[in-house]
Every structure is written in C-alpha cells, then in structure tokens.
C-alpha angles and dihedrals in degrees: 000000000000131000148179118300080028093283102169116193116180135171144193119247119349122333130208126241107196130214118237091174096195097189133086099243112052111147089242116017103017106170103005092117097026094133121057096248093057092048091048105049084046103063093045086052091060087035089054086042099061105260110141101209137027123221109209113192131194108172121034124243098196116131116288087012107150116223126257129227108260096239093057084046085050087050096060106040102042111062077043089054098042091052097056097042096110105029089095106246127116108259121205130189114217107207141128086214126090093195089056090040089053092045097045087040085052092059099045116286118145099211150006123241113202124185083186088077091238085285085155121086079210094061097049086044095055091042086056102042084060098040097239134153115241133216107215121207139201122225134158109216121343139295094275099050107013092104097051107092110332109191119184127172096214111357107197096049085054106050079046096051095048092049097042088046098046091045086057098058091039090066096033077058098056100260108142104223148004140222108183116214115198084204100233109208085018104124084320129130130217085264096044092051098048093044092054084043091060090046097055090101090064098034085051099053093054115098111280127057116267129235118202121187117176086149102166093320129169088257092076091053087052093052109036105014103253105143091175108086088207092057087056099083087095095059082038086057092048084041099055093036090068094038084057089053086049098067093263112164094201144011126202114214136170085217101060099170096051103048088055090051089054104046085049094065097038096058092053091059089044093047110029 
C-alpha cells in the first residue's frame, strides 16, 4: 500500500485492521471507548498484539444508525488520532465525511475508510490532496434504509462493477492506493452476503488488494442463532478464515488479537 511523501508498507498474507468504534452507539461495543484513555490503550493493545491498522470510528454505520453533525465527529476522532500518531501503527479514519477525513488526515491519520465507496468527488479530492490510500466500500443505500429490501440482479457483477469502477476514478483522482470492500451486511441479504463470500476467490485476484469485514455482523445470527453482537467473534473467526483462503488483504475485526492469532496459525498449515 502507497502514501503520501512515497511511504510504501506491504505484508505477507492477509493483515488485521482493527476497529477502535469511538461513539456511544456502535452496534457491538457503543461506548466502550468512549474517553481518550480507553481509546488509546486500546489501540496499543491491537497494535502490541500484531494488527497492522487501526480503524477509529466516530458515527456508526449500523443499520438504522442516524447520522451525526461533522464537528461532534470531528470531536471524537481527532484527539484519538493525535494521540496515536507516533505509536507506529497505521491509523484510518472510517467516515463518509470529508470534512471529518481532512481533519482526522491533518492530525496524523494514514488513510480514509469510506463506506460511501468514495462516491464524492470531495472525498477523492481531500484523499489526494493528502496523499492517503482509500478503502472503498460498497453499500446499497445508506446507514438508515440499506437493510429494507436490497434487490441486485447479480450481485456479485455489480459490487464488482461499482468497486472496479470507483477505484477507477480514485486513482484517476490522484489518491495513491486502494483497498475494495464488498461491504458485507451493507444493503445485502443472507443470500447476497454468502454469494459475494463465495466469490471472494475471483474478487480477490482482480487488480487491487481486498478488504473483507464480517466483524460480528447480523449474517452470523442468521447462520448460526447468536442474537448478541458481542457473542459473534467465533462466526467472525470462520468468516474471516475463508476470506483469508480466498485471496482477502485485509480483514477488519472487533477482536484484533485473536484474529492475528488465527491467521497466524492458519498460514503455517497453509505454508509449511
């Protein structure tokens, strides 16, 4: 993955982002890190732990989650970011705002994380501006009515087709680099998420890295009956497994430290 000032990090296999939600009403860990100290120690903890980047979040994107003004975002990410800025591990900003991503990039962030799918020319403007690599995501809809009635054609053409096509126009744009999210839970059904699941070998060997984040997501309810978001971490860990033997760069998880334990172990059965 490239940067600004030409800053170049690579990996072998597939690496963890991990989430750091900073708002009070995160589907599965709302509040937790809510005050600056618990964000922070957070984050070194992931970062001792082996994940490579840090996620910090200030507005939830659950289903039916209402949008918040951009200053109190602001509010929330910045002193985060500022804090980490030297501990050594890649920060993101996961917005849909490029107020928030410019404000977050000023105090030290790395790269922007838009579930938006980089759909504003603003967005790609401030990314390049900065110099920072952008995960693009796929959603149908937005945060408050994604979930109501998706309906694709062919799902799996058309998430490709967006991705392929924003990452196009990223770049095009003068952002550096690009990680493609097909936005797993984002206006999807069961069937939609386990189709672009099984498509991962194919998404993964087109020509930019993948990002996969099932992170205690409603899909694992549906499959295996675990209504508490925070009892999910074991489906996440079978999700992201697969998505791993698929070809997947990254993976975004809640649990950090496990999922680097896991992959670990993974890739030493798959590479003796």
């Amino acid at each position: 993955m490239r940067g600004a000032e030409g800053w170049q990090v690579g990996w072998k296999g597939t690496a963890v982002m991990g989430i750091l939600n900073v708002t009070p009403d995160s589907f599965s860990d709302g509040g937790r890190h809510a005050s600056l100290g618990a964000a922070v120690a957070a984050a070194q903890a992931m970062h001792a732990a082996g994940v490579l980047m840090v996620d910090i979040g200030g507005e939830s994107t659950r289903p039916g989650a209402e949008p918040v003004p951009a200053e109190q975002e602001i509010d929330r990410v910045r002193p985060v970011v500022a804090a980490l800025r030297d501990v050594g591990v890649l920060l993101s900003v996961d917005t849909l705002k490029p107020e928030v991503a410019e404000a977050a990039l000023a105090a030290g962030a790395h790269l922007v994380n838009d579930v938006g799918g980089l759909r504003d020319p603003a967005m790609r403007a401030v990314c390049a501006a900065y110099g920072a690599p952008a995960c693009i995501m796929h959603m149908q809809g937005e945060p408050r009515t994604m979930q109501r009635d998706p309906q694709y054609s062919d799902v799996v053409a058309e998430v490709s087709a967006f991705l392929q096509e924003q990452a196009r126009l990223a770049l095009g744009a003068g952002v550096p680099d690009v990680l493609l999210d097909p936005g797993l839970g984002f206006g999807k059904t069961l069937d939609h998420n386990l189709t672009l699941l099984r498509a991962l070998p194919a998404m993964c060997a087109g020509p930019h890295p993948v990002l996969v984040g099932a992170s205690r997501k409603r899909l694992i309810d549906w499959l295996a009956q675990v209504p508490a978001a925070e009892d999910r971490d074991p489906g996440t860990l079978a999700l992201h497994l697969h998505a791993a033997r698929a070809g997947a760069a990254v993976v975004r998880a809640h649990a950090g430290a496990a999922h680097v334990q896991a992959l670990r172990v993974q890739a030493a059965l798959d590479h003796p």
